[in-house]
Backbone as ProteinMPNN parsed JSONL, in Angstrom:
{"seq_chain_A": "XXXXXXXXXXXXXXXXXXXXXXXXXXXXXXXXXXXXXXXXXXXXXXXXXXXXXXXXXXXXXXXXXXXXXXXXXX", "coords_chain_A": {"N_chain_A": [[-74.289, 18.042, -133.73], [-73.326, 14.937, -132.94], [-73.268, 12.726, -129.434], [-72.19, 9.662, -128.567], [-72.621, 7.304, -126.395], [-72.769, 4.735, -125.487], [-72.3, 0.948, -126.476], [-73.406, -1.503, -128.031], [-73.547, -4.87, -128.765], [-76.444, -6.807, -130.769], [-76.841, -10.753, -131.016], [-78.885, -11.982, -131.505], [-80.48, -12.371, -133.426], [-81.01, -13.333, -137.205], [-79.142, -11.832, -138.154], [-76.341, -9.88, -136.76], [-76.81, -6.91, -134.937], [-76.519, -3.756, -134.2], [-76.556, -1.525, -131.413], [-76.627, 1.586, -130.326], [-76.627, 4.085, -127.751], [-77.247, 7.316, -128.287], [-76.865, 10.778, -128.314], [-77.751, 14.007, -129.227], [-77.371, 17.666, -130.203], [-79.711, 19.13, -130.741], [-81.833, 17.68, -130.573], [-83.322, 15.313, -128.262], [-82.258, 12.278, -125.999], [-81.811, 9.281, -127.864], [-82.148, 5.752, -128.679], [-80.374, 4.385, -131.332], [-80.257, 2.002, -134.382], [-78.431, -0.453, -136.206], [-78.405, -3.028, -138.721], [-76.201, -3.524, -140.467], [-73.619, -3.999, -139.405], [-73.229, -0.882, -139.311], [-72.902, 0.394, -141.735], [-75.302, 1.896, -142.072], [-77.984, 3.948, -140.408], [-80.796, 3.428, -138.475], [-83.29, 5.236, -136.82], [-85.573, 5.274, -134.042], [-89.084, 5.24, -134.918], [-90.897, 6.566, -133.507], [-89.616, 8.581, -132.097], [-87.694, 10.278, -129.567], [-86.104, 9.22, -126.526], [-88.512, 9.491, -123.735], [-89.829, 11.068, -120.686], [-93.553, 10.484, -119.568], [-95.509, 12.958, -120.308], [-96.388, 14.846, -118.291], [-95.145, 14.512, -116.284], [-92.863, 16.106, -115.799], [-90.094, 15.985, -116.156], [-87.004, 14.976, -117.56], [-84.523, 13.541, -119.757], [-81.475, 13.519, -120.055], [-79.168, 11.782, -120.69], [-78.455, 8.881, -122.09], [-76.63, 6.167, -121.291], [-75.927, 3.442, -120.921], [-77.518, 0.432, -122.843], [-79.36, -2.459, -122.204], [-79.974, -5.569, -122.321], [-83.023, -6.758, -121.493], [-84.132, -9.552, -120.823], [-83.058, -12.539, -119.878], [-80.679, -15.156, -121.318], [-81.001, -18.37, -120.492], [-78.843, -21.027, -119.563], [-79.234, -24.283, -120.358]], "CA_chain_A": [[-73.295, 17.075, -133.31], [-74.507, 13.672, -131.901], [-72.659, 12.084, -129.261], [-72.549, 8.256, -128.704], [-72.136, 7.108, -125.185], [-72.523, 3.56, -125.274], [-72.817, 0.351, -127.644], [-73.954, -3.074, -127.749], [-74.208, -5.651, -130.171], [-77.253, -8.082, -130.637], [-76.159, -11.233, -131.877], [-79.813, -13.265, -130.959], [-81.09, -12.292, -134.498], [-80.075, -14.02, -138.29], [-77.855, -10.758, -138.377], [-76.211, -8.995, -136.051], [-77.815, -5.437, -135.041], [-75.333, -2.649, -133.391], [-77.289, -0.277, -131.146], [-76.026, 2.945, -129.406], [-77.292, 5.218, -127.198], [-76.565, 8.902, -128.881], [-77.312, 12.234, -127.916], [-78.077, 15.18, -130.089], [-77.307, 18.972, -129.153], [-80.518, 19.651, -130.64], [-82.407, 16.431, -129.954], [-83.198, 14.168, -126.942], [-81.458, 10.982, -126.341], [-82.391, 8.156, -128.234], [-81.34, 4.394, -129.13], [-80.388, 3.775, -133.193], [-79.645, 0.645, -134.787], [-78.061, -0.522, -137.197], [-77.801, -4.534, -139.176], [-75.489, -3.64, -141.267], [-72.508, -3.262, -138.961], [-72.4, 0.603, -138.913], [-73.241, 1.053, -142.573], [-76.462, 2.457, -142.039], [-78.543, 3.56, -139.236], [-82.186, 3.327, -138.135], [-83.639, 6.073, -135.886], [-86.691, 5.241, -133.634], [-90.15, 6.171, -135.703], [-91.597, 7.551, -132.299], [-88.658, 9.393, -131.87], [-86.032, 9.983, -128.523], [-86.716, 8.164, -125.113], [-88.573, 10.528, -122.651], [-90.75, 10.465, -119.391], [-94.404, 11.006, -119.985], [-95.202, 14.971, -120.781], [-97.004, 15.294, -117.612], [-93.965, 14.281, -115.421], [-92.124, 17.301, -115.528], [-88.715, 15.293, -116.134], [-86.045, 15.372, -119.186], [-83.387, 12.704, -119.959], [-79.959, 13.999, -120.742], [-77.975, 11.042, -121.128], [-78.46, 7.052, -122.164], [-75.599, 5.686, -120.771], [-75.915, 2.158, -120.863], [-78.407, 0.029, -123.456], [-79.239, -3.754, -121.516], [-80.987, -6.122, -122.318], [-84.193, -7.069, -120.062], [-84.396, -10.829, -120.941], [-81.471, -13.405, -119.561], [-80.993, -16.685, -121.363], [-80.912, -19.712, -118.977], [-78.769, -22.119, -120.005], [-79.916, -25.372, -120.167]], "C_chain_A": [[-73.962, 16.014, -132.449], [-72.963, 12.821, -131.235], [-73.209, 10.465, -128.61], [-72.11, 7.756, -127.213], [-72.128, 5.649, -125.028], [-72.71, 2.153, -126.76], [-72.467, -0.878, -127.107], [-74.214, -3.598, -128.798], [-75.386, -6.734, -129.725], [-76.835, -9.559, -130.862], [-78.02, -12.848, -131.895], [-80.652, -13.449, -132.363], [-80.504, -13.615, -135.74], [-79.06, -13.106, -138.591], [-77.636, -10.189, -137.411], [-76.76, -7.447, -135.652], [-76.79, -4.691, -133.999], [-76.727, -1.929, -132.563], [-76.321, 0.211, -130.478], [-77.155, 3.53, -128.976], [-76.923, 6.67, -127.571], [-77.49, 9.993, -128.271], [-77.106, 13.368, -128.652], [-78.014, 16.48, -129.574], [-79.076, 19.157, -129.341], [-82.09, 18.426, -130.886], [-82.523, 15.436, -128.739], [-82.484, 13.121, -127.48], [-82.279, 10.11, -126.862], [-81.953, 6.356, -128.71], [-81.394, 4.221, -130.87], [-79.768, 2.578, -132.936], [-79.071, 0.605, -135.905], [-77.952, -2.375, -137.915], [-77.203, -4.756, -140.131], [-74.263, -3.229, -140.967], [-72.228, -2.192, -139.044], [-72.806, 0.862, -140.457], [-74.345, 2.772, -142.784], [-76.901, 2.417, -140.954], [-79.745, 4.245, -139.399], [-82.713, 4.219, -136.71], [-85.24, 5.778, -136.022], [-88.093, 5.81, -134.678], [-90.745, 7.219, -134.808], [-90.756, 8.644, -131.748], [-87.415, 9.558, -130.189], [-86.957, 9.246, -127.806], [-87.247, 9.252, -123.92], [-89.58, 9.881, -121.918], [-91.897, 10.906, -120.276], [-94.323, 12.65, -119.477], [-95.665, 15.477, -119.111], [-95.867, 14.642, -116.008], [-93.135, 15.218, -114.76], [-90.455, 16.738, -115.545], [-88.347, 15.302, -117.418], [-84.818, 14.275, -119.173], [-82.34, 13.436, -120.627], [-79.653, 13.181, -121.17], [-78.631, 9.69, -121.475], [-77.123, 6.608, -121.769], [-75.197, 4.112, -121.32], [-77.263, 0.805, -121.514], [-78.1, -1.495, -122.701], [-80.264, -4.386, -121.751], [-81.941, -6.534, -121.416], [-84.477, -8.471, -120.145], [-83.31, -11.483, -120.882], [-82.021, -14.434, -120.203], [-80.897, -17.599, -120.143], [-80.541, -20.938, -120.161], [-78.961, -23.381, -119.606], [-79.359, -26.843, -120.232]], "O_chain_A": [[-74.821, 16.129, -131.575], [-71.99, 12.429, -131.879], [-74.364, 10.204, -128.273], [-70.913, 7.961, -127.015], [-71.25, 5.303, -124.237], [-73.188, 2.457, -127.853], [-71.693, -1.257, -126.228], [-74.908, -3.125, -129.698], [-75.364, -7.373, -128.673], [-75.639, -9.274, -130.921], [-78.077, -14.045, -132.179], [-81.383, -14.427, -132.524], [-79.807, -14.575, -135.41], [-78.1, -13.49, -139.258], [-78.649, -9.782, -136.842], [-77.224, -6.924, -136.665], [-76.383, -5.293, -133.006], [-77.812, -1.847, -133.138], [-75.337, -0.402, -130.063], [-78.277, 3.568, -129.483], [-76.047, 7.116, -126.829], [-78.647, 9.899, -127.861], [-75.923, 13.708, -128.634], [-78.558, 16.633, -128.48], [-79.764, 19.305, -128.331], [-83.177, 18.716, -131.385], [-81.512, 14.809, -128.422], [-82.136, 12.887, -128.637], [-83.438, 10.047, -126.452], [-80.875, 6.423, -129.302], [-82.423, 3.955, -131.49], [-79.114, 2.138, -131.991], [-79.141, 1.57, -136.665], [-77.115, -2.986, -137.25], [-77.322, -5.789, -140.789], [-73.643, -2.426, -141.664], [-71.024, -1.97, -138.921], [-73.211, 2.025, -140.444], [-74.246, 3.906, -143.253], [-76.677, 1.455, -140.219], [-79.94, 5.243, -140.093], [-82.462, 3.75, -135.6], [-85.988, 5.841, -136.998], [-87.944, 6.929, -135.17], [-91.035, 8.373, -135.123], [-91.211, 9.517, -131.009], [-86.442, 8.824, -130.015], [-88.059, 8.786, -128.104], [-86.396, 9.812, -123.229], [-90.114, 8.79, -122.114], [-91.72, 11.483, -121.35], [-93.578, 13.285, -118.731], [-95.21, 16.564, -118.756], [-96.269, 14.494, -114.854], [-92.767, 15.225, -113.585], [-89.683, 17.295, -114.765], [-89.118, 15.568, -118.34], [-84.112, 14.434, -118.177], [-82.479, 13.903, -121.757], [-79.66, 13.311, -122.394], [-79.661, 9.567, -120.812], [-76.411, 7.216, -122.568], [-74.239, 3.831, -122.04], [-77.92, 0.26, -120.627], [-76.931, -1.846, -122.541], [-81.394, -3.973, -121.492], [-81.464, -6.677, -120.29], [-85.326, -8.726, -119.291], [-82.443, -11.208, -121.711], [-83.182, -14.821, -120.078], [-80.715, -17.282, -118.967], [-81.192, -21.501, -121.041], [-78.848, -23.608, -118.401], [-80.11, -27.797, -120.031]]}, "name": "protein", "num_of_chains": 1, "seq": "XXXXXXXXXXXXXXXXXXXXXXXXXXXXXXXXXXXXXXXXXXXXXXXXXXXXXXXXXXXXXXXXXXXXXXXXXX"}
């Protein structure tokens, strides 16, 4: 069972792109996409989002996907 905790659309592309943050019972969290409004979705190649191994830390949740680059309008 995968649950979905948050979602965001792109819209900076030539197509729109959906992402979520989901969570897997038997998977870490990870971000999918999708540019086909929800048809289809695209899971990471590298796989979930974690700390490095030598951290000793574990992500439960994604909560909230944000972008890191503001436009400036002009």
């Amino acid at each position: 069972m995968n649950a979905v905790y948050a979602a965001a659309i792109d819209t900076r592309g030539p197509q729109p792109r959906v992402l979520v943050s989901a969570t897997s019972e038997h998977w870490a969290p990870s971000v999918i996409h999708s540019d086909d409004l929800g048809m289809t979705w695209a899971e990471p190649d590298d796989g979930s989002i974690a700390f490095p191994a030598d951290t000793d830390a574990s992500i439960e949740r994604l909560w909230r996907p944000r972008r890191t680059c503001r436009r400036t309008e002009t």
